[in-house]
C-alpha positions as CSV (number, residue, x, y, z in Angstrom):
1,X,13.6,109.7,106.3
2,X,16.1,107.3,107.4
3,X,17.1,107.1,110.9
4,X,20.5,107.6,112.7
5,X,20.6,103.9,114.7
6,X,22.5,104.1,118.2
7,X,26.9,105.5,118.1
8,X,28.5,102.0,118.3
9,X,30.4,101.3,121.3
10,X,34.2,100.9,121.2
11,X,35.3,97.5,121.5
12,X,37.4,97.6,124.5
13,X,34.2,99.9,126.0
14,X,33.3,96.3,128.0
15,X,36.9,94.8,128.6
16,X,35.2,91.9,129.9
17,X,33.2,90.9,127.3
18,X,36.3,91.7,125.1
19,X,38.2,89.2,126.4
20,X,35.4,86.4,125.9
21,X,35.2,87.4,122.0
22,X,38.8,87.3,121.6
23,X,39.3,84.0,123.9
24,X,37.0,82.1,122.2
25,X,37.5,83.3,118.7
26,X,41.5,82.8,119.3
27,X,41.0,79.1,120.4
28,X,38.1,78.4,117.8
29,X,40.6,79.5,115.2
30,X,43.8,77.3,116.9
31,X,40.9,73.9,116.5
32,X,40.0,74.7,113.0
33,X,43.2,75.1,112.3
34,X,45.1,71.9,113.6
35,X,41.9,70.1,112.5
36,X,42.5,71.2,109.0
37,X,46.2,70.6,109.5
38,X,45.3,66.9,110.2
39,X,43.1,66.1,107.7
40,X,45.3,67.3,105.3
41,X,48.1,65.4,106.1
42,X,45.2,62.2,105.7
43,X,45.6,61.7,109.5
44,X,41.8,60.9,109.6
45,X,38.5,62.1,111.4
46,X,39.9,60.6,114.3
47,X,42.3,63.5,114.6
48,X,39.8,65.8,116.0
49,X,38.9,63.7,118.8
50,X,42.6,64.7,120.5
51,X,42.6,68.2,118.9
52,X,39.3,68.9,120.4
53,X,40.8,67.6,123.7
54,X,43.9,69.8,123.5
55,X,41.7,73.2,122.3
56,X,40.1,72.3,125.9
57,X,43.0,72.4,127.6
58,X,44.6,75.2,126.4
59,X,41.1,77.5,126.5
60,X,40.9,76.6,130.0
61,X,44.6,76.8,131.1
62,X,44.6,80.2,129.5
63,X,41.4,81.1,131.8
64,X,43.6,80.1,134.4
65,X,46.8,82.6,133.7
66,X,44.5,85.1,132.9
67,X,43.2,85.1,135.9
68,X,46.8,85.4,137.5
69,X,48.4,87.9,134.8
70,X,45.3,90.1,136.6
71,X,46.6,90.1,139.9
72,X,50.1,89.9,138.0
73,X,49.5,93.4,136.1
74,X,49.3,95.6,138.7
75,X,52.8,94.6,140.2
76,X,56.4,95.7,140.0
77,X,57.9,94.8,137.1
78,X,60.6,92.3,138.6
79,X,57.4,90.6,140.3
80,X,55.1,91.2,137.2
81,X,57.7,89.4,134.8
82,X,59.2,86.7,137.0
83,X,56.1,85.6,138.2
84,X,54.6,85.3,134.4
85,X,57.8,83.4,133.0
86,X,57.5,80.7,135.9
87,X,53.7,80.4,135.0
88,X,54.0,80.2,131.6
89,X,56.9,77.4,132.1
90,X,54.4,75.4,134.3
91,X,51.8,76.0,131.6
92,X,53.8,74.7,128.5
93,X,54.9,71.8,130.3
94,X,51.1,70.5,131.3
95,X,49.9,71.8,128.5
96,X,52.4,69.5,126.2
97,X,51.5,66.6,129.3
98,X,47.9,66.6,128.2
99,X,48.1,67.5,124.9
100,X,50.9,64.3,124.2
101,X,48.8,62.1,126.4
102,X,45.6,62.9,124.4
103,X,47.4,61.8,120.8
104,X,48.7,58.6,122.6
105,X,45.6,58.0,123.7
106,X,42.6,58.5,121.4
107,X,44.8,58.4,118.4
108,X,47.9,56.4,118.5
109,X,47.0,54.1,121.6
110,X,50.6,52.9,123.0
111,X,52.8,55.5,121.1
112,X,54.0,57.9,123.8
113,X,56.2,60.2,122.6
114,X,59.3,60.9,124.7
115,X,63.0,62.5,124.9
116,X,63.4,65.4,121.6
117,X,59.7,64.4,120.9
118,X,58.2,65.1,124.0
119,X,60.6,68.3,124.1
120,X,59.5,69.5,120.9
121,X,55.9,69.8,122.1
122,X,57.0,71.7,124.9
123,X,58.7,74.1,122.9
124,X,55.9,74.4,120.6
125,X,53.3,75.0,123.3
126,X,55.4,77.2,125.1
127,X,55.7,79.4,121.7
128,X,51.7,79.1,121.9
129,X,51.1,80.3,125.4
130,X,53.5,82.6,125.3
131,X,52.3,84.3,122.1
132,X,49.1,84.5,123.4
133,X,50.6,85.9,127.1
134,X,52.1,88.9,125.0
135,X,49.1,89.6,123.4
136,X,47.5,89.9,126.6
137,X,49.6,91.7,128.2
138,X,50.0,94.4,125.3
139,X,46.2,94.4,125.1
140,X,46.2,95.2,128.7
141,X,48.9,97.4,128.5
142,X,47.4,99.2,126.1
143,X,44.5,100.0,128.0
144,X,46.3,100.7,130.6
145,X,47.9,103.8,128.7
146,X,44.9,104.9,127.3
147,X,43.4,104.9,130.6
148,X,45.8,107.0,132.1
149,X,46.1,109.2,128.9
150,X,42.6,110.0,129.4
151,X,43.1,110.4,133.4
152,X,45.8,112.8,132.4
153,X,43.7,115.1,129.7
154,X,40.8,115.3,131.6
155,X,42.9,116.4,134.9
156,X,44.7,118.9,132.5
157,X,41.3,120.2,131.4
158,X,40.1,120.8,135.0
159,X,43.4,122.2,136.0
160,X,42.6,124.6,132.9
161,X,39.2,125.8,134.0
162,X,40.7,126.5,137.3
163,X,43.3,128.9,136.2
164,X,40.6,130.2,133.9
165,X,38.2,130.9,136.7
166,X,40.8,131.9,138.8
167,X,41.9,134.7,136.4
168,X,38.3,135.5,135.5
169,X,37.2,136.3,139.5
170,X,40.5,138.1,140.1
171,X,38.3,140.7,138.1
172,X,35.2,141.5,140.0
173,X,37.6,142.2,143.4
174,X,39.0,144.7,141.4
175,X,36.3,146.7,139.6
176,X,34.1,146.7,142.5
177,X,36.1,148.0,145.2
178,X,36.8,150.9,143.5
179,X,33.0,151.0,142.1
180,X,31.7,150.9,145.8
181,X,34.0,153.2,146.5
182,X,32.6,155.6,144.4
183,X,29.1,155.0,146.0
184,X,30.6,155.5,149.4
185,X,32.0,158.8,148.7
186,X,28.5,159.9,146.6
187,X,26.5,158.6,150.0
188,X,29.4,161.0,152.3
189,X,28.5,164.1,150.4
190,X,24.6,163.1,150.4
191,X,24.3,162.7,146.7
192,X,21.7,159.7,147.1
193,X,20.0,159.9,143.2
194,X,23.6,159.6,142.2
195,X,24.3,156.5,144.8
196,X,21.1,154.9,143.9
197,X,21.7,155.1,140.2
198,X,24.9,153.7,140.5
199,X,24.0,151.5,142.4
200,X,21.6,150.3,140.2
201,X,23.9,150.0,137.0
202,X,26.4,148.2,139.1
203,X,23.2,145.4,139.9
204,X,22.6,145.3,136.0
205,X,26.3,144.6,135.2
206,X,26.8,142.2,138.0
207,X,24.0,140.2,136.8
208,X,24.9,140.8,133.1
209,X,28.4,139.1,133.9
210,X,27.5,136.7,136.2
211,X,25.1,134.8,134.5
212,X,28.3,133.4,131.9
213,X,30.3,130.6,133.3
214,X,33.8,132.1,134.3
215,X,35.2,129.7,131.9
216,X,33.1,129.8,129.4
217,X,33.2,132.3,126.6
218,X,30.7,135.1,124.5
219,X,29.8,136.7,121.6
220,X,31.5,140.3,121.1
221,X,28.4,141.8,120.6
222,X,27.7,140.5,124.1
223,X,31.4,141.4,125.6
224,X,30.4,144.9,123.8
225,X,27.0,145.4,126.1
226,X,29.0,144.4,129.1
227,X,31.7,146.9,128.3
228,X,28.8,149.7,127.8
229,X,27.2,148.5,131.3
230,X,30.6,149.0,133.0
231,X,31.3,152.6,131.3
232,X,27.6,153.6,132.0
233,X,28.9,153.2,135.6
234,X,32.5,155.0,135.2
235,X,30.8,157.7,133.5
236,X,28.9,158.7,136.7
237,X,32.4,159.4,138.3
238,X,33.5,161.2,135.2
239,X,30.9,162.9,133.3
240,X,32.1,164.6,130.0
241,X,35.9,163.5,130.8
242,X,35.4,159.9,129.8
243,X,34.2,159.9,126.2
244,X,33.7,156.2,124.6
245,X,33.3,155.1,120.9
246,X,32.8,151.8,119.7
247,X,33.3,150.5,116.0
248,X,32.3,147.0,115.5
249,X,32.0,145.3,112.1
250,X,29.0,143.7,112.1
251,X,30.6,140.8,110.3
252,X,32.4,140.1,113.6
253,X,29.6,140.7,116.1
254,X,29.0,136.8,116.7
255,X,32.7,136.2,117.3
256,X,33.5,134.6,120.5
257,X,35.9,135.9,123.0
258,X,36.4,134.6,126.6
259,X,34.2,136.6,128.7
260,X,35.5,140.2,130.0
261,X,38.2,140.1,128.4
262,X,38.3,143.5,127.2
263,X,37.1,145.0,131.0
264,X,40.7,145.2,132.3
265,X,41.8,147.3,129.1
266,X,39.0,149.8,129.4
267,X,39.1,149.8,133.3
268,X,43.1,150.7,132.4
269,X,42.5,153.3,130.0
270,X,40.4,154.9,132.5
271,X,43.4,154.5,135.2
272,X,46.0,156.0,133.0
273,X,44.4,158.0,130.5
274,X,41.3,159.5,131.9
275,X,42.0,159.8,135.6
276,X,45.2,162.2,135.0
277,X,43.9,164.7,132.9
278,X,41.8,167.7,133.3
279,X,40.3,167.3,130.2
280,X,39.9,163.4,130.1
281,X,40.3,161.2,127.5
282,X,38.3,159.5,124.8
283,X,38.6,155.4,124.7
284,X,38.0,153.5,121.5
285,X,37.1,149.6,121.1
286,X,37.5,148.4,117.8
287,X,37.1,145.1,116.2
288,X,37.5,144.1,112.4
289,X,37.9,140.9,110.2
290,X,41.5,140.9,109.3
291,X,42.2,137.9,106.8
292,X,39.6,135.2,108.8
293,X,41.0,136.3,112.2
294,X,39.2,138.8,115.1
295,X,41.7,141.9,115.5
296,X,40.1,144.1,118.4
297,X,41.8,147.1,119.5
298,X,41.5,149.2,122.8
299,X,43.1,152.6,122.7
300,X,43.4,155.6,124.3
301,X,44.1,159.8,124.1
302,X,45.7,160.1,127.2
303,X,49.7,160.2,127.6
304,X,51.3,157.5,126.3
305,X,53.8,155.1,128.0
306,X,56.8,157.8,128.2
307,X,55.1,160.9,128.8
308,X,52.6,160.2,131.7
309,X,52.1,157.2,134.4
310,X,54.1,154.0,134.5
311,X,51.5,152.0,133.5
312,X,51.3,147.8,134.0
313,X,52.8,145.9,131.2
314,X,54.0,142.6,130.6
315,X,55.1,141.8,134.1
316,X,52.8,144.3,136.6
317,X,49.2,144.4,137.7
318,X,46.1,142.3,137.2
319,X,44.5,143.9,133.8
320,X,47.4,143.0,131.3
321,X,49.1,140.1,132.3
322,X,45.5,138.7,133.1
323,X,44.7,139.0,129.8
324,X,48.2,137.4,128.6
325,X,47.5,134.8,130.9
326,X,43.5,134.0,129.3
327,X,44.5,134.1,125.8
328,X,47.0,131.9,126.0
329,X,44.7,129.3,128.1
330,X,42.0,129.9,125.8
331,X,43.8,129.6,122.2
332,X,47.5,128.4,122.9
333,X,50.2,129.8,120.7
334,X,46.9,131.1,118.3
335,X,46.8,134.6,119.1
336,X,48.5,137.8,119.2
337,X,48.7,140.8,122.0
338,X,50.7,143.6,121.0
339,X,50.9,146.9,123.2
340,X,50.8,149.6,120.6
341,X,53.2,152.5,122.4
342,X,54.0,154.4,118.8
343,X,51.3,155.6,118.0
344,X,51.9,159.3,117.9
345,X,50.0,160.2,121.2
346,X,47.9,157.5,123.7
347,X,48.1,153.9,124.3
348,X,46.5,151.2,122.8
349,X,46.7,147.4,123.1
350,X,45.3,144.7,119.6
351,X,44.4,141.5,120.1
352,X,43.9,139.0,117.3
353,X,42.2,135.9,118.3
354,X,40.6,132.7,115.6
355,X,37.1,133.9,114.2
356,X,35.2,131.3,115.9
357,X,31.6,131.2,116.5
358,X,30.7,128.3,118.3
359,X,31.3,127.4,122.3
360,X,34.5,125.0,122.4
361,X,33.0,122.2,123.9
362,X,34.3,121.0,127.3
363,X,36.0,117.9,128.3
364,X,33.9,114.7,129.3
């Protein structure tokens, strides 16, 4: 079986040793090349004696400005870019110094160049060190961006799981003060079994729901139980009033869904469809497969939005505009919410989401 060796490490992953590859291999290249240069314009082995010399100076030099563009980066720009041009000025000229006194010297003893000669080095060596102060700079600039780029996603990603928790624990507040309550007024009139069992059911979906990150998301089949914990405990309020049915394709039971999504819509066809009349309601969860997407629908047989309770839409109370709020966190401009008022009697809400079946995994 053949083995999966080590991911390899970006190149700029170690900006210091970066910089060594690219120094060296930049000035190994600038000898080989002015060597070859020589020799083919016959100037003789000689020629490498003063190359080799110059390849010195301008390695080390550039050690030098490096080590001052580094201090330089960081600056204002009038600062960063003045600064540079007077150090790459001072550079050219005793780069061109050495490099003229090195030819002179080791290979054309007594010949010093001056005047348009000596000026002409200068002006080549400045076109050197300056092409190799761009490059630094946009490497470092560069990095720089990307840095900050990365500063910026990550922050963006934590500012998201905050507004996700944040929406996800304006929930329990919510459902629990009116579930306690309920308790409260079952201990006043001194029906304990019914307390205690409630109790009991409220434990089982507290630690049903708590045990999923409040940004993290689950499976319908799982949003499904929770849902069927939380009625269990409505229904001790309501008896026979609150009727539930679920119809869940199977072929959408591993879907993932932020977790308790669906809570508020149940908790506000309870509210508004239950609550007000004599006879109660019945509340229906659907989900399907609707051409590769998850459509899931809440509804109701209570009143619908003109014939009973002004009940919270776009703009009013917790459970809808949560929900807004998550879906668009969670998928963007990838979803739908529609609030279905026409449907001949009752409320309903459909939400189509991506059929996705694997955690989104979180930011590094």
């Amino acid at each position: 079986m053949a083995t999966v060796g080590p991911r390899a490490q970006p190149f700029f992953a170690d900006k210091n040793r970066a910089f060594w590859i690219l120094q060296s291999a930049g000035w190994s290249g600038y000898f080989v090349l002015r060597t070859l240069g020589g020799l083919a314009n016959a100037m003789g082995l000689l020629y490498v004696v003063p190359t080799a010399l110059t390849t010195a100076t301008g390695y080390s030099m550039t050690l030098l400005m490096a080590a001052a563009f580094r201090r330089l980066i960081r600056q204002k720009p009038v600062v960063t870019w003045g600064v540079s041009i007077v150090i790459l000025v001072l550079a050219s000229a005793g780069f061109s110094t050495i490099e003229v006194w090195a030819h002179a010297t080791f290979y054309r003893p007594g010949s010093m160049p001056s005047g348009i000669e000596f000026f002409g080095a200068i002006l080549l060596d400045f076109a050197l060190l300056a092409a190799w102060s761009a490059l630094y700079y946009g490497i470092n600039f560069y990095l720089m961006l990307e840095e900050q780029t990365d500063t910026l996603s990550r922050l963006e990603n934590q500012a998201s799981s905050a507004q996700l928790a944040m929406l996800r624990y304006q929930l329990n507040p919510h459902f629990l003060f009116n579930t306690l309550n309920s308790i409260s007024t079952l201990v006043l009139l001194k029906q304990t079994d019914r307390a205690n069992a409630m109790l009991s059911r409220l434990s089982s979906f507290l630690r049903y729901t708590l045990v999923n990150e409040p940004t993290a998301q689950v499976t319908l089949a799982q949003e499904v139980e929770t849902l069927k914990l939380y009625l269990e405990i409505e229904k001790m309020r309501f008896e026979d009033r609150l009727r539930p049915r679920f119809s869940v394709d199977p072929a959408v039971s591993q879907a993932r869904l932020p977790s308790l999504l669906l809570q508020p819509l149940v908790e506000n066809a309870i509210k508004y469809a239950v609550t007000p009349k004599e006879e109660g309601a019945e509340i229906t969860v659907e989900a399907r497969l609707a051409g590769g997407r998850v459509q899931i629908t809440v509804s109701d047989t209570g009143p619908g939005l003109n014939d009973g309770p002004v009940r919270p839409n776009y703009s009013t109370g917790v459970g809808l505009a949560n929900i807004r709020d998550r879906l668009s966190q969670a998928y963007g401009g990838d979803h739908r919410f529609e609030i279905q008022s026409d449907r001949g009697g009752g409320f309903g809400v459909m939400i189509e989401i991506p059929f996705q079946t694997e955690q989104p995994r979180e930011a590094a």
